[in-house]
C-alpha positions in Angstrom: -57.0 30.0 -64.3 -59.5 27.8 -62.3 -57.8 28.5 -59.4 -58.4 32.3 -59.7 -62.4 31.8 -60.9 -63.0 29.4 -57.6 -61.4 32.0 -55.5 -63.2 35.3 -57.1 -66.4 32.7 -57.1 -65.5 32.1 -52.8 -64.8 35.8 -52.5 -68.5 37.0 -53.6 -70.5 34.3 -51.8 -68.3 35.7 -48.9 -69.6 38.6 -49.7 -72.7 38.2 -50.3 -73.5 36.0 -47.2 -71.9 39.0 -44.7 -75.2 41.5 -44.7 -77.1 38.0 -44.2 -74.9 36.9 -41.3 -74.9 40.8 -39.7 -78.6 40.6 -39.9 -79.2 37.2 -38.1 -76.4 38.2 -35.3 -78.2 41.9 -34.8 -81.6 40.1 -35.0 -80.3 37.7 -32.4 -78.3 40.2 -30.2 -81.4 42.8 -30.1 -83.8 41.5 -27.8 -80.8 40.2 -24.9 -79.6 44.0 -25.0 -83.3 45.2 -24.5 -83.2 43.1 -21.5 -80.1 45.5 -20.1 -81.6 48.0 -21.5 -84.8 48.1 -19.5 -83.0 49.9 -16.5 -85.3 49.5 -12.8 -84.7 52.9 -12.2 -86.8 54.0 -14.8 -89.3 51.1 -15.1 -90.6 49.3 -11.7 -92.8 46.4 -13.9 -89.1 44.5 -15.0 -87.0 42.6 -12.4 -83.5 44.1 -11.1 -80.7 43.2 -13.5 -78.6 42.0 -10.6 -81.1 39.8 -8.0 -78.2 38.0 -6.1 -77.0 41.4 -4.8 -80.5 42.9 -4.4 -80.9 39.8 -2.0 -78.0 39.4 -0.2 -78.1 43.5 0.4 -81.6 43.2 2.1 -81.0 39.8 3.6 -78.0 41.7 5.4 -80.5 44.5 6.7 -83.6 41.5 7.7 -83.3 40.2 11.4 -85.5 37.7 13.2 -87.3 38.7 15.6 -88.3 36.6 19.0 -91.0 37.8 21.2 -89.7 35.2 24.4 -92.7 35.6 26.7 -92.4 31.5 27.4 -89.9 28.4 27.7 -92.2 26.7 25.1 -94.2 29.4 24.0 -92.8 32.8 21.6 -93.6 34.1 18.8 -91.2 35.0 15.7 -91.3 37.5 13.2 -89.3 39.6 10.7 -88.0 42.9 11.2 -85.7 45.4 8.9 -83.1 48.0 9.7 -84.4 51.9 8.2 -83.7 55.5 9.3 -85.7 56.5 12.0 -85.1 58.9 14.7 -86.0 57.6 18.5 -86.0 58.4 21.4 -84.2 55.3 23.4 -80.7 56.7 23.9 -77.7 57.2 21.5 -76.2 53.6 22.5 -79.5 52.2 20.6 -77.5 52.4 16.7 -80.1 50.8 14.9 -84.1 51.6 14.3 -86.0 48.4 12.9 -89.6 48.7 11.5 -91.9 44.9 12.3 -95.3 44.2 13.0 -97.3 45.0 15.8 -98.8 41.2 16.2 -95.0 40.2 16.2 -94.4 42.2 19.5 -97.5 42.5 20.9 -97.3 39.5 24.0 -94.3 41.6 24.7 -95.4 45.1 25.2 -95.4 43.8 29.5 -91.8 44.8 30.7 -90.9 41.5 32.1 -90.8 39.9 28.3 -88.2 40.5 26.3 -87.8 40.8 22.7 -84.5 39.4 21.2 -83.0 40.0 17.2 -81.2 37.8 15.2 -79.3 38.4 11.9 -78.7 36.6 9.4 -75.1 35.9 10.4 -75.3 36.9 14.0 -76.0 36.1 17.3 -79.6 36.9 19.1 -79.5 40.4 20.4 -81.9 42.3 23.1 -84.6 45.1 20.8 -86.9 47.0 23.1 -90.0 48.7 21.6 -89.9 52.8 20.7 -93.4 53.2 19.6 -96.3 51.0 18.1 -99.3 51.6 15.8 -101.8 49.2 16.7 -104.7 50.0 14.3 -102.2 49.8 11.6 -100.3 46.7 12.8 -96.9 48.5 12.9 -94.1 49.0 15.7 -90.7 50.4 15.5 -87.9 48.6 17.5 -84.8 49.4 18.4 -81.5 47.3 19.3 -77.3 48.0 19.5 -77.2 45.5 17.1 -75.6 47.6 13.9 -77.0 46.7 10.8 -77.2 48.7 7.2 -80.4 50.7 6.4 -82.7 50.1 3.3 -84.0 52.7 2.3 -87.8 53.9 1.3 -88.7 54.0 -2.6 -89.4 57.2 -3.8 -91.8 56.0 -6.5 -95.4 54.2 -5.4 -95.5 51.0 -6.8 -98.2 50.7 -9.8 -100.1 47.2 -10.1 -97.7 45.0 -12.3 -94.4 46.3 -10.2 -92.2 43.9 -9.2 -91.4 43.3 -6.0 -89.9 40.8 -3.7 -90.4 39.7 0.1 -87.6 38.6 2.5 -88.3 37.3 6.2 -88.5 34.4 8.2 -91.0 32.6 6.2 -92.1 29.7 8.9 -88.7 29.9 11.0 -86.7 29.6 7.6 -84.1 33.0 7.9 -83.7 34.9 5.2 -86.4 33.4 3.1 -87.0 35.3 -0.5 -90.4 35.6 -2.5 -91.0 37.5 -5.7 -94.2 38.9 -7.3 -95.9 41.8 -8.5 -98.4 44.4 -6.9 -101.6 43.3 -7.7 -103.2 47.2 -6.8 -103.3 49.5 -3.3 -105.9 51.2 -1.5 -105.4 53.6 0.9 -103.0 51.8 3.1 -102.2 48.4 1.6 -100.6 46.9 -1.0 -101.9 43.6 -2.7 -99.4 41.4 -3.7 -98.6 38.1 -5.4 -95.4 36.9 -3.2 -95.9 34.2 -1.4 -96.1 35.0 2.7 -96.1 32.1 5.7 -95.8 32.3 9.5 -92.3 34.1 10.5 -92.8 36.6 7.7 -94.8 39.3 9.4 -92.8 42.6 9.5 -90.4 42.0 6.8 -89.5 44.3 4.3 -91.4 44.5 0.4 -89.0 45.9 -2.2 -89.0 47.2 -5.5 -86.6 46.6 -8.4 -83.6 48.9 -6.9 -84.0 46.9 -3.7 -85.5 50.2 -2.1 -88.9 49.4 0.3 -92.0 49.7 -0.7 -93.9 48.1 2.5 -94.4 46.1 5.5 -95.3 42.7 5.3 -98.4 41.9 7.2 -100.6 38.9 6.7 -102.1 36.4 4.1 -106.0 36.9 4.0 -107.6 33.8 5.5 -110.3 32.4 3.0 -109.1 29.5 0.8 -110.7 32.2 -1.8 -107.8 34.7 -1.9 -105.4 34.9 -4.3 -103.1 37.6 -2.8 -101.3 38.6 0.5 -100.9 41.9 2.3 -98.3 44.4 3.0 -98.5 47.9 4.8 -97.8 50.3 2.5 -95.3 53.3 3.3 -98.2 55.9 3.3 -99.3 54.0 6.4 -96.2 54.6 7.9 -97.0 58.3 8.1 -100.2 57.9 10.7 -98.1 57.6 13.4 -94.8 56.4 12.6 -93.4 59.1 11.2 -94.4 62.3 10.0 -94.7 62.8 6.5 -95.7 65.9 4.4 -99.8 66.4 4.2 -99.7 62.8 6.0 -98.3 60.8 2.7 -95.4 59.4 1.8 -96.1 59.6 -1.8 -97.4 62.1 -3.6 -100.8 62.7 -4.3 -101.1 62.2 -8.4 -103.1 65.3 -10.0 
């Protein structure tokens, strides 16, 4: 007869303690689903669920670029692989986007400009077109690469973003930060930019491009670096509808 009370007794703590434990466990569970939840395609402020593959997929479409115009003396930048038509010759598979400063001491035929992938060996790139005013140039090399592709969205203040290049020599470097805000051509972000990273690609959550790395801002005063935003792209780059990339908002 005790036996039977201490196991109807067991049986309704059991029962009683069940909602309890469902509510700590959905408590608990809740807020590590919101974090798959919050999908990138549909929100550019969180960070990509997956950022190994984000990485390795732009690292694989990021080559360094040499300007050799010395023995002793180049310079060395970052260039990225994108769809652009040119007008070099079919043999030419692959259109990069960089910097004009990275190429500039080699605009003179008798210096040549060399690529490097990640996994690779140096290549020869020969310049297509340049913007000067804008610090952009489009290069392009039979070195065959995958393209990343332009975002589609323009990145609000508070977007993530990350930038890969050669930060000071170091290949397939990786920074991540947000867009501080954009004028007219530039984006102001929080990533972290050296020597070597000029010309490498800024991209959003879904690993899609958002700019053109340029330059830090000298002044021990700034807080922010600088990258080329795709609307600047359309000035003489390429040709985009009413001279944008992205929309105008109403």
């Amino acid at each position: 007869m005790e036996n039977n009370i201490a196991q109807k007794l067991t049986a309704l703590t059991t029962i009683l303690a069940l909602p309890f434990a469902l509510g700590a466990f959905v408590l608990a569970w809740a807020p590590a689903q919101q974090f798959y939840l919050s999908d990138p395609t549909y929100d550019g402020f969180v960070q990509p669920r997956s950022i190994s593959k984000l990485v390795e997929t732009t690292q694989d479409s990021t080559v360094t670029v040499f300007c050799d115009y010395g023995v002793e003396k180049y310079t060395q930048g970052t260039a990225f692989a994108v769809q652009l038509e040119h007008s070099q010759g079919k043999e030419y598979k692959t259109t990069l986007l960089t910097n004009h400063h990275v190429i500039e001491k080699c605009l003179d035929n008798d210096k040549k400009i060399y690529v490097l992938a990640l996994v690779g060996k140096e290549t020869e790139a020969i310049i297509d077109r340049v913007d000067v005013e804008n610090d952009l140039a489009v290069l392009v090399t039979t070195l065959e690469i995958e393209n990343l592709y332009f975002s589609n969205y323009k990145p609000n203040p508070g977007y993530w973003i990350a930038a890969v290049g050669s930060a000071d020599g170091y290949e397939g470097s990786v920074a991540f930060g947000n867009v501080l805000n954009m004028d007219k051509y530039e984006l102001l972000i929080t990533a972290p930019l050296s020597n070597g990273n000029s010309g490498g690609p800024l991209i959003d959550n879904e690993g899609n491009v958002v700019g053109v790395n340029t330059k830090t801002p000298i002044g021990s005063d700034y807080q922010y670096n600088l990258s080329m935003s795709l609307d600047a792209l359309c000035l003489k780059i390429m040709e985009c509808e009413n001279d944008v990339y992205w929309e105008l908002e109403d």
